[in-house]
C-alpha positions in Angstrom: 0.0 0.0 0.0 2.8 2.3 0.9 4.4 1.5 -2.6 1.5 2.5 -4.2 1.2 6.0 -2.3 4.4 6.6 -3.1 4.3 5.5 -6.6 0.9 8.1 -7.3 2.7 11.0 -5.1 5.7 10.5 -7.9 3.4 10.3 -11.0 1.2 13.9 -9.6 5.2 15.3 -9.0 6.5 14.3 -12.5 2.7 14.3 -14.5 3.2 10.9 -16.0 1.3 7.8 -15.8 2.7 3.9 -15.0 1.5 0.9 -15.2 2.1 -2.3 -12.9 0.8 -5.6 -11.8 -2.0 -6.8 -9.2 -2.5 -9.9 -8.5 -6.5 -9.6 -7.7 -7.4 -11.6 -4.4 -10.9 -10.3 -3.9 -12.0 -12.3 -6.9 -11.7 -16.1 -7.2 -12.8 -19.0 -9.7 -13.7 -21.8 -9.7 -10.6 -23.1 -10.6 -9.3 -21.7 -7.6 -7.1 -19.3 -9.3 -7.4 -15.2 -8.4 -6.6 -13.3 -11.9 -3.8 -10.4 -12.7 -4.9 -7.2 -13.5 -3.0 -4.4 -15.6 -3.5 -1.6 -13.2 -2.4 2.3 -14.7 -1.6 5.0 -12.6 -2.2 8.4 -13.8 -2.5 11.6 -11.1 -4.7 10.2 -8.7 -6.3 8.3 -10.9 -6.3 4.4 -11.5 -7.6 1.7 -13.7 -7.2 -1.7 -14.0 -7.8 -3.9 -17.0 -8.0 -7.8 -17.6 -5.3 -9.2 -18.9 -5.9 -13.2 -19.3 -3.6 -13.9 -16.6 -4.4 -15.9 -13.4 -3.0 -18.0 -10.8 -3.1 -19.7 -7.5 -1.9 -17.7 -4.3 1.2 -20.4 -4.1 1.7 -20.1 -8.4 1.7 -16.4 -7.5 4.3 -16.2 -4.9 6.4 -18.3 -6.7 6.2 -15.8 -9.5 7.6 -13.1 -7.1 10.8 -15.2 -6.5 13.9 -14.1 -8.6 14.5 -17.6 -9.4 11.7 -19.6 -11.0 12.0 -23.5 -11.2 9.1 -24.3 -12.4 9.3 -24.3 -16.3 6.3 -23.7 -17.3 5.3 -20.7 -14.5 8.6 -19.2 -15.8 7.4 -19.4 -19.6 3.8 -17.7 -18.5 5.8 -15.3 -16.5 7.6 -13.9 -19.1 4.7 -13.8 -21.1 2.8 -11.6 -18.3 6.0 -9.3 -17.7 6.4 -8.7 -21.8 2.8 -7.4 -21.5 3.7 -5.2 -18.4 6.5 -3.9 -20.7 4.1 -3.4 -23.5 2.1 -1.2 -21.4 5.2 1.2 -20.4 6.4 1.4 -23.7 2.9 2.8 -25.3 2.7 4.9 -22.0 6.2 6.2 -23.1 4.9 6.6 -26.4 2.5 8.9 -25.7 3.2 13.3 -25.7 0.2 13.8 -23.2 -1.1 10.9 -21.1 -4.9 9.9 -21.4 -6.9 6.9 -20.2 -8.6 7.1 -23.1 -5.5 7.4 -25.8 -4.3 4.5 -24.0 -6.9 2.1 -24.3 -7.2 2.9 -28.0 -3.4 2.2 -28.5 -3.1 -0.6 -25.9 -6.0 -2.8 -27.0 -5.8 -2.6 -30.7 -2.6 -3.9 -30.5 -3.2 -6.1 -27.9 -3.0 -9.5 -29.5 -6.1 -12.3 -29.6 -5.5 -14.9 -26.9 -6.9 -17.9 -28.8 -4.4 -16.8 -31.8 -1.3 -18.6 -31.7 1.1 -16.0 -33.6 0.2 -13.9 -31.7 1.0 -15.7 -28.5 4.1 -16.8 -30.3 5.4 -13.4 -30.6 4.5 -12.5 -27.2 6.7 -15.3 -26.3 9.1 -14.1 -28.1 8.9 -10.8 -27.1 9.3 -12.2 -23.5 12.4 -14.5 -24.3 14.3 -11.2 -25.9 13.3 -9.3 -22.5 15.5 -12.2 -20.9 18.6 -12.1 -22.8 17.4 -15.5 -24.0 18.0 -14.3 -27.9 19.1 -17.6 -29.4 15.9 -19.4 -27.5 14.1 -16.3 -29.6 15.2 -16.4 -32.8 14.3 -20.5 -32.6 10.7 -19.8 -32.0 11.1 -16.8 -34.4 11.6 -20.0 -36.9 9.1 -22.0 -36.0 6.8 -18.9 -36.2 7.7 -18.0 -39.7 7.6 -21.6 -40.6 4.2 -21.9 -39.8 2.7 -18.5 -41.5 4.6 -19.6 -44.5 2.7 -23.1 -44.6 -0.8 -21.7 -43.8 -0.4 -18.6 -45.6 -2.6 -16.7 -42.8 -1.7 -13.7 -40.2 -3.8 -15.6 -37.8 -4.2 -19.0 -36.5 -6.6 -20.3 -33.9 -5.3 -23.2 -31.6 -8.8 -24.7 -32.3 -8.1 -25.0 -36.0 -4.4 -26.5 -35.2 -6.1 -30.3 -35.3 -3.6 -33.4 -35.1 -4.1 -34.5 -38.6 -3.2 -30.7 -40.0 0.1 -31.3 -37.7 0.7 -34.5 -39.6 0.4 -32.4 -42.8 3.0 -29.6 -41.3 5.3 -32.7 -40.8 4.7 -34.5 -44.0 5.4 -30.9 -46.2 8.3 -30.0 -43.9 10.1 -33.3 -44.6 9.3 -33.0 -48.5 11.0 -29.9 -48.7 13.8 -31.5 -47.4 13.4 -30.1 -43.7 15.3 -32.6 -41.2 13.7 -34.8 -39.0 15.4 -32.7 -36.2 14.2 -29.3 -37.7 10.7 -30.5 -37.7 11.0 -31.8 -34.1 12.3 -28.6 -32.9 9.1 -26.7 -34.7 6.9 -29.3 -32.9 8.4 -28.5 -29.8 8.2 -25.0 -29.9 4.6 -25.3 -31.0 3.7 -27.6 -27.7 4.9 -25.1 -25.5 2.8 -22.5 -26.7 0.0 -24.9 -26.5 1.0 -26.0 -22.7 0.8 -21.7 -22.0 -2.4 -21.6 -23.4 -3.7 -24.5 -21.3 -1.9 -23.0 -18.2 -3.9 -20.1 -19.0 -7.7 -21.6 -20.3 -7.2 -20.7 -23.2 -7.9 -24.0 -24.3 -9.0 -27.3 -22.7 -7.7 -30.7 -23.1 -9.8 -31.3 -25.7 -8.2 -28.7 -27.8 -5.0 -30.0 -26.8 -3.1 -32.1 -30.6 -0.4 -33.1 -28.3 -0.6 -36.9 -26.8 0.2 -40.8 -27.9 -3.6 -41.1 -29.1 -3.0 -37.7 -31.2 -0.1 -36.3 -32.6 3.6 -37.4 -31.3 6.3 -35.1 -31.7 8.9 -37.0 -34.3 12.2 -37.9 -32.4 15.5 -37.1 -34.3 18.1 -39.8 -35.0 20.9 -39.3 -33.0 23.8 -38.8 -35.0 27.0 -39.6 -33.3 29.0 -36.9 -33.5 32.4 -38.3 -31.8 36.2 -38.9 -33.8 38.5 -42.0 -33.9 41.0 -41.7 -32.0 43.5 -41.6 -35.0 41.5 -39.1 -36.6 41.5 -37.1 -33.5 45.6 -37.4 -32.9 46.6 -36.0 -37.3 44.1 -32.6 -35.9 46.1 -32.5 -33.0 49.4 -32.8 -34.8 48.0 -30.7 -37.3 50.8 -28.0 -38.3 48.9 -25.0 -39.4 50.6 -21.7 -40.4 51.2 -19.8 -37.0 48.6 -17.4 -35.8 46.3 -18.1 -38.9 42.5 -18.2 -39.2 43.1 -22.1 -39.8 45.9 -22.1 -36.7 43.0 -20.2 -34.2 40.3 -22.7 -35.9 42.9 -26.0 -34.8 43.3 -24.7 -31.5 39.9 -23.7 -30.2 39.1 -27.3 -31.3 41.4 -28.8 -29.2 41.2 -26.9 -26.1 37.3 -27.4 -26.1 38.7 -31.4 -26.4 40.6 -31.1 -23.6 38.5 -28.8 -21.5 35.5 -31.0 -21.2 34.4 -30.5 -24.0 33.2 -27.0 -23.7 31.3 -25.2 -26.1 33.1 -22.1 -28.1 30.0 -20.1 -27.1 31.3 -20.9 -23.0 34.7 -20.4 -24.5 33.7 -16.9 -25.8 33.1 -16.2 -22.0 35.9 -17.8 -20.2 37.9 -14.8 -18.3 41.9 -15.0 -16.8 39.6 -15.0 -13.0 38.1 -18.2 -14.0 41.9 -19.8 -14.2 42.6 -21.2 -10.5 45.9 -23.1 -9.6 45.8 -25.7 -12.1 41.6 -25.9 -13.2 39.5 -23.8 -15.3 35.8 -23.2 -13.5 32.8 -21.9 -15.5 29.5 -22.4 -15.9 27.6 -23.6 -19.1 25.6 -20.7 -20.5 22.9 -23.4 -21.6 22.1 -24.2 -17.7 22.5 -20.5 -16.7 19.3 -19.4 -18.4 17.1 -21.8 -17.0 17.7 -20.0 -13.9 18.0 -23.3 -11.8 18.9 -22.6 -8.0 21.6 -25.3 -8.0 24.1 -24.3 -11.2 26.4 -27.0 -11.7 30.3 -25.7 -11.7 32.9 -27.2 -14.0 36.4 -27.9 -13.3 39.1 -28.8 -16.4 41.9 -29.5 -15.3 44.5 -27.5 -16.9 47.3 -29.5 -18.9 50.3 -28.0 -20.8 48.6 -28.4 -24.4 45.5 -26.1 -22.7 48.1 -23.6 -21.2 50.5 -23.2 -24.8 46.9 -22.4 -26.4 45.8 -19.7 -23.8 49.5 -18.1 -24.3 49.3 -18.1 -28.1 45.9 -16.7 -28.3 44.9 -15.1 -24.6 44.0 -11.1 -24.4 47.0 -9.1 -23.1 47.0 -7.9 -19.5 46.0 -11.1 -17.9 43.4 -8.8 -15.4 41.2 -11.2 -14.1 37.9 -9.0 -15.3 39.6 -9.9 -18.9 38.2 -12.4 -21.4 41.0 -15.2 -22.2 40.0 -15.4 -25.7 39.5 -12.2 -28.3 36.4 -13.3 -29.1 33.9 -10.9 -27.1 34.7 -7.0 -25.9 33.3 -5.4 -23.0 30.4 -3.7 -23.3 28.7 -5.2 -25.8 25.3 -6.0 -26.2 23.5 -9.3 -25.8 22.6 -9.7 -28.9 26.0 -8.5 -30.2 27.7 -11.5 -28.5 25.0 -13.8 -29.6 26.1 -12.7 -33.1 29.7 -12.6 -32.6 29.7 -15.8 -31.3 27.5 -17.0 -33.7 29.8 -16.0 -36.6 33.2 -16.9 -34.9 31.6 -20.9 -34.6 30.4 -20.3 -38.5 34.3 -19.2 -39.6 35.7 -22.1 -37.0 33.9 -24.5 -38.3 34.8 -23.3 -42.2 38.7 -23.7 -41.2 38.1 -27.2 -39.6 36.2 -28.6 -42.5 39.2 -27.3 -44.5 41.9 -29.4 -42.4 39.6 -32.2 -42.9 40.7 -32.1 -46.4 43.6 -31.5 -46.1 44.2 -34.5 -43.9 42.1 -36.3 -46.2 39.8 -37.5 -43.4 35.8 -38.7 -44.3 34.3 -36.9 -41.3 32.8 -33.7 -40.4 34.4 -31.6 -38.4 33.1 -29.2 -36.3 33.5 -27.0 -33.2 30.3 -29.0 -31.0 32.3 -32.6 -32.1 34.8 -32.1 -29.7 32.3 -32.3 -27.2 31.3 -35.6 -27.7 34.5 -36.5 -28.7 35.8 -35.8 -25.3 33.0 -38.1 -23.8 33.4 -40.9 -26.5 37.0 -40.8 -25.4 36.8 -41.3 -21.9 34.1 -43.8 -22.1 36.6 -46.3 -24.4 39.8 -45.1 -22.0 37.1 -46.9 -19.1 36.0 -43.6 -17.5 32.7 -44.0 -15.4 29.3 -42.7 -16.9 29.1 -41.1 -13.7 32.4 -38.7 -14.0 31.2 -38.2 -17.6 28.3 -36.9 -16.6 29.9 -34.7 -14.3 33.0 -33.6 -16.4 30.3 -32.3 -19.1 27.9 -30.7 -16.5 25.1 -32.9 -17.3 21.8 -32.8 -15.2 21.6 -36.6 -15.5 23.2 -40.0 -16.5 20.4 -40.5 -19.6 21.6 -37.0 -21.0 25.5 -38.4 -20.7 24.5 -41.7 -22.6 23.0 -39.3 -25.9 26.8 -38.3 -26.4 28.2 -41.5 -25.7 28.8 -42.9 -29.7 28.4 -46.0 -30.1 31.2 -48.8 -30.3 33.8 -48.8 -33.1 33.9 -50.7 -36.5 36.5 -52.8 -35.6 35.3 -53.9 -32.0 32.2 -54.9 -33.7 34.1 -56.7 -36.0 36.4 -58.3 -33.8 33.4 -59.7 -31.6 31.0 -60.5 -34.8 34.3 -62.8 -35.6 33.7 -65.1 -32.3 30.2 -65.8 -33.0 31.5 -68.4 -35.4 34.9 -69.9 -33.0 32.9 -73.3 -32.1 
């Protein structure tokens, strides 16, 4: 209550108008859930307005805590804070503040609940709110993907039917879409659907998703991992010193022996992450789910992994510094997305080039090191268990995905003794 006071003696001081949340506990449904109101503050004047939010009084609270574990509650979070945004911005927008200007404004842009673009781009309005651009531009995909294939600026979630899915699918996969690609769509689509349920929007009835309806294609799981030979020639790989192709060699075999870590945690890596003889960091993946209990990973540092950080580390070595010149302070989130976004594109150009040159028949790449690393422990007799760990997994099933499989010649060799009688 004080808040509020405070907040309407600021906007009569300064003659502007804000908006903020309520979460409306003199009304509840049926459901049990009390809903969230929009509530504008101009002068001492308020109103609030419905927003198609609602939640328990525990759903709530939990809302109010900086970190969220509950996936879903966090997706329908930063749906309901884009919309708070929303309403600053076209308050902002405004020259002279009126109730009545900002209805008008407001409300014809706000977007129809049962449409699922629309719902989309809120989502993906609330993912770019969060720093969470590469999660963004991935339902920004799917979202193109399906205006393209209806052809329509609007699409109900009751016309979305699980035999039209099975035509998405069936198109998708004639134009030569992977089976991956189309799972990722699917995906993205589901959630979407799950927020809409969360919120009414739809019933189970409405809802495609299920064994009896429509079930998400899995993706073959290509094994990614390299021999062991292969693996040595690109680490005895001479490339011209301090070239594109000499960078390209040497981020790919410091992410091999660092545990595997990606070039995107790489990018990130500063000299105060170095301590004694370990590196520690944190996978950027796990960071964002905003999980209480972040898993910390320790590589230990050998001399191969020290020679690379002296040939290519930023000069001072001030612990605030980034190790590699990837990133630069101050830059935006979406400028290090895209930096690090093109510096994997050019590494990966440069490896597939030392492929040929070393004449070997496998695609190289900067995420291959990763499961190389794994599929190398796992045939030196390393544990699942200290895989799991060494990669930062969240569990043993994940570990066993980057695990490849057994090689040629061990297959051979016991195929052999089915015949020894």
């Amino acid at each position: 209550m004080v808040q509020i006071l405070v907040q309407i003696l600021l906007n009569v001081i300064m003659n502007t108008a804000t908006a903020n949340l309520l979460f409306d506990k003199r009304v509840t449904k049926k459901n049990g859930k009390c809903p969230v109101k929009l509530t504008v503050y101009y002068l001492v004047q308020k109103r609030r307005y419905d927003i198609n939010f609602e939640y328990t009084k525990e759903e709530w609270d939990k809302i109010k805590q900086p970190k969220l574990r509950d996936d879903l509650l966090k997706q329908s979070k930063g749906l309901l804070f884009s919309v708070l945004e929303r309403a600053n911005k076209t308050i902002e927008s405004m020259e002279e503040f009126s109730f009545t200007e900002f209805e008008e404004l407001f409300f014809s842009k706000k977007n129809d609940v049962k449409d699922i673009f629309s719902m989309l781009q809120q989502y993906i309005d609330s993912l770019n709110l969060e720093g969470r651009i590469n999660t963004a531009m991935t339902y920004r995909s799917t979202k193109v993907a399906f205006e393209e294939f209806t052809g329509k600026k609007r699409l109900l979630f009751s016309e979305v039917t699980p035999n039209l899915l099975k035509s998405f699918e069936k198109k998708w996969l004639s134009d030569n879409k992977s089976i991956t690609t189309v799972g990722i769509y699917m995906r993205s689509l589901r959630t979407i659907f799950n927020i809409a349920k969360s919120r009414n929007v739809i019933t189970e009835k409405h809802y495609p998703f299920s064994k009896h309806k429509y079930q998400i294609p899995a993706s073959v799981n290509v094994k990614k991992a390299i021999s062991k030979e292969d693996i040595k020639k690109i680490y005895q790989y001479k490339a011209q010193r301090l070239s594109a192709e000499h960078f390209a060699k040497d981020i790919w075999v410091f992410s091999y022996l660092c545990n595997g870590i990606n070039l995107r945690d790489i990018a990130r890596l500063k000299y105060e992450d170095v301590k004694g003889d370990s590196i520690f960091f944190l996978r950027q993946k796990t960071i964002q789910t905003s999980r209480a209990n972040q898993k910390q990973i320790s590589a230990v540092i050998i001399p191969e992994i020290k020679k690379i950080i002296k040939t290519w580390g930023n000069k001072p070595e001030q612990p605030d510094q980034y190790i590699f010149p990837i990133l630069k302070p101050g830059m935006s989130i979406v400028q290090e997305v895209e930096r690090v976004r093109q510096t994997i594109k050019t590494t990966n150009k440069y490896l597939r080039r030392i492929a040929e040159t070393l004449k070997l028949e496998i695609d190289i790449t900067t995420y291959s090191a990763r499961h190389s690393f794994a599929t190398q422990l796992k045939s030196s007799g390393a544990s699942t268990e200290f895989i799991s760990e060494s990669l930062g997994h969240s569990s043993l099933a994940v570990t066993e995905n980057y695990l490849a499989s057994f090689p040629q010649e061990e297959k051979k060799k016991w195929a052999n003794k089915l015949t020894e009688f």
